[in-house]
C-alpha positions as CSV (number, residue, x, y, z in Angstrom):
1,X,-27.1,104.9,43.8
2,X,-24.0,104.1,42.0
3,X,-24.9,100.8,40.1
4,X,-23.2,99.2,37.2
5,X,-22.9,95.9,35.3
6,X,-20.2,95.0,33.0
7,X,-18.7,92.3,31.3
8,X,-15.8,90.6,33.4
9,X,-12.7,91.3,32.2
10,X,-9.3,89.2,32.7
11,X,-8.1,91.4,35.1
12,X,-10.9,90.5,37.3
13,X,-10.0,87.3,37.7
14,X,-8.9,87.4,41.7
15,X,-11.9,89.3,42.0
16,X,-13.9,86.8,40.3
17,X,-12.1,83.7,42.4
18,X,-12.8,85.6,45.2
19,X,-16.1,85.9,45.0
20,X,-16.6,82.5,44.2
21,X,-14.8,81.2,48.1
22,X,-16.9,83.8,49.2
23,X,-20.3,82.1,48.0
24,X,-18.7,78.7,48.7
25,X,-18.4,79.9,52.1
26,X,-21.9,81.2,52.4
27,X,-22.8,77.8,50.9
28,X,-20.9,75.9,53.6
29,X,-18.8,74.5,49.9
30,X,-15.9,76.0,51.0
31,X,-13.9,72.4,50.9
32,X,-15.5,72.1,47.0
33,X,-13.8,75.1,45.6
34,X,-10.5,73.8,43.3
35,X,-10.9,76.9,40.8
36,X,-7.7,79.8,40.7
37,X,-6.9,82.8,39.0
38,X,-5.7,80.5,36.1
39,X,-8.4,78.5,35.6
40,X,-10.5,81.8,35.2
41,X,-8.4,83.5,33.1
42,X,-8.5,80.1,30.4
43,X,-11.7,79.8,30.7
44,X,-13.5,82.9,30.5
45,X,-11.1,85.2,28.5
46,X,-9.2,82.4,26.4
47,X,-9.0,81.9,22.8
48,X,-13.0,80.6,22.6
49,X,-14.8,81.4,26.0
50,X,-17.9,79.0,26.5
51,X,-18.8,80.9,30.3
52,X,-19.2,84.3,30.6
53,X,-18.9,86.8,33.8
54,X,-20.9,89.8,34.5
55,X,-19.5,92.1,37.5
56,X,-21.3,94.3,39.6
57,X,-19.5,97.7,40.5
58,X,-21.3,99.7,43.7
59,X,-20.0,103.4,43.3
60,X,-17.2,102.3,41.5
61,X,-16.3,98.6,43.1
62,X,-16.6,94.8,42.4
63,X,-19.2,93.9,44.6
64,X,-21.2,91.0,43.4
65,X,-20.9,88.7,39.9
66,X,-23.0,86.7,37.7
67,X,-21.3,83.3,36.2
68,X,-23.2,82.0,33.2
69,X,-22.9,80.1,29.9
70,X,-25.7,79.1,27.4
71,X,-27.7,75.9,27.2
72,X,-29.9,74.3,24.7
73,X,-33.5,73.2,25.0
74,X,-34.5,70.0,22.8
75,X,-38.3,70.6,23.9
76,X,-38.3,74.3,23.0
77,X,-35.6,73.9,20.2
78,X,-33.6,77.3,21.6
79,X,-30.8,78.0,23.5
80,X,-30.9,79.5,27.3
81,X,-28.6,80.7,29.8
82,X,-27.8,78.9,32.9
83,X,-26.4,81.2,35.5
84,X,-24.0,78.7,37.6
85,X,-22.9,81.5,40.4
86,X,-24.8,85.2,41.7
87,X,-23.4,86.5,44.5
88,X,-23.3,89.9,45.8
89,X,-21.2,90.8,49.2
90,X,-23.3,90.8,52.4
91,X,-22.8,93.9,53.3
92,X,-24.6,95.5,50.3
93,X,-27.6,92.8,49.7
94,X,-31.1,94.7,49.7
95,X,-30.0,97.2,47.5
96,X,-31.1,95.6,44.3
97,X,-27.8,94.5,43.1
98,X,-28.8,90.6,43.0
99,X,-32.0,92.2,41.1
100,X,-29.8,94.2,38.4
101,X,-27.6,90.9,37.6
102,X,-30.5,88.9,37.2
103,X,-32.2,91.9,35.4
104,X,-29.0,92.2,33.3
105,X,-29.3,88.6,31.9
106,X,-33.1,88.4,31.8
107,X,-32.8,91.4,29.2
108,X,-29.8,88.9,27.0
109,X,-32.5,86.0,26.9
110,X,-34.9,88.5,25.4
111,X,-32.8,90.1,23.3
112,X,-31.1,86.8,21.6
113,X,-34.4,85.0,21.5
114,X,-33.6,82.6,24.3
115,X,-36.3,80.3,26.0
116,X,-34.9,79.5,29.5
117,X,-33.4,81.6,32.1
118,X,-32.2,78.8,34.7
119,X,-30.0,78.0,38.1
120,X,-30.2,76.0,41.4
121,X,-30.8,77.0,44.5
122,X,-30.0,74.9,47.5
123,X,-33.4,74.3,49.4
124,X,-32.1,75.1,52.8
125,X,-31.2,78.6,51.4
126,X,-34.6,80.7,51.9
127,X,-33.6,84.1,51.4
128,X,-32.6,83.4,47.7
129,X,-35.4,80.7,47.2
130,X,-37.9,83.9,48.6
131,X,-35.9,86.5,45.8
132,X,-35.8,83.9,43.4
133,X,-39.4,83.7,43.6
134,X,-40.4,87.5,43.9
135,X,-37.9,87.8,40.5
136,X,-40.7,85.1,39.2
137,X,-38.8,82.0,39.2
138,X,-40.5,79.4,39.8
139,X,-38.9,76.1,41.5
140,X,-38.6,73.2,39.6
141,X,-39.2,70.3,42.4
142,X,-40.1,67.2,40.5
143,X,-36.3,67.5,38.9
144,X,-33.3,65.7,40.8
145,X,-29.9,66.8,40.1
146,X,-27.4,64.0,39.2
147,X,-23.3,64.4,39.2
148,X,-21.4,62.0,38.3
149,X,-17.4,63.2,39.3
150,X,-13.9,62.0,40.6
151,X,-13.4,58.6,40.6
152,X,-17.2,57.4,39.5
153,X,-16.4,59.8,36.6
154,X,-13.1,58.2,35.6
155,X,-14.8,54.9,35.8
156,X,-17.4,56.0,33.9
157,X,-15.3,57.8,31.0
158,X,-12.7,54.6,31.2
159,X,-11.2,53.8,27.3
């Protein structure tokens, strides 16, 4: 086995926008995905980054990522990490790659302190909600997402 995790770099950026389609597409999202190249570059590897990319290389190649940025916990007074996007390419899934990014982050929370670990997970998706659960997450039902976006958000944000 030929396993690493690394920090993304800028150069990753198609690779990173790639694998995003590539979970939107698994996530039937495909018609929700706006980000590009740019948008990753700015974001993650501008002046003051505020999300943060791990990649995961099979025997030398991108083959799976880990989008995350940090929360904050008024309850538990700490900060956490939400992980927004893990996806590793089809073709390689069972080989503990998923595991090692989850792993990778875990390790982070424990080493900076953190109290949460965090993401969704879309109910209809039991593969991941079954991983998830082996990894020791535990679902958090009695929550309901809310989103407020486009033209609600404009609205909502009006001067």
């Amino acid at each position: 086995m030929s396993l690493v995790i690394r920090p993304a770099r800028a150069a990753d950026a198609a690779t990173i926008v790639g694998f995003v389609r590539a979970l939107a597409a698994y996530e039937k999202l495909e018609h929700e995905v706006q980000a590009n190249e740019a948008d990753i570059v700015r974001d993650l590897f501008g002046a003051d980054p505020k999300v943060f990319c791990e990649i995961a290389e099979w025997q030398g190649e991108p083959v799976g990522f880990a989008l995350w940025f940090y929360t904050y916990s008024t309850f538990q007074g700490r900060h956490g990490i939400w992980l927004e996007d893990l996806f590793v390419d089809p073709s390689l899934r069972g080989r503990g790659i998923g595991k090692a990014l989850l792993v990778n982050l875990a390790q982070r929370c424990v080493a900076e302190g953190l109290g949460r670990f965090e993401w969704w997970v879309l109910d209809w998706n039991e593969p991941s909600i079954d991983f998830y659960k082996a990894q020791g997450g535990v679902m958090q039902d009695e929550w309901t997402k809310v989103r407020v976006d486009g033209d609600a958000l404009a609205r909502l944000g009006a001067l």
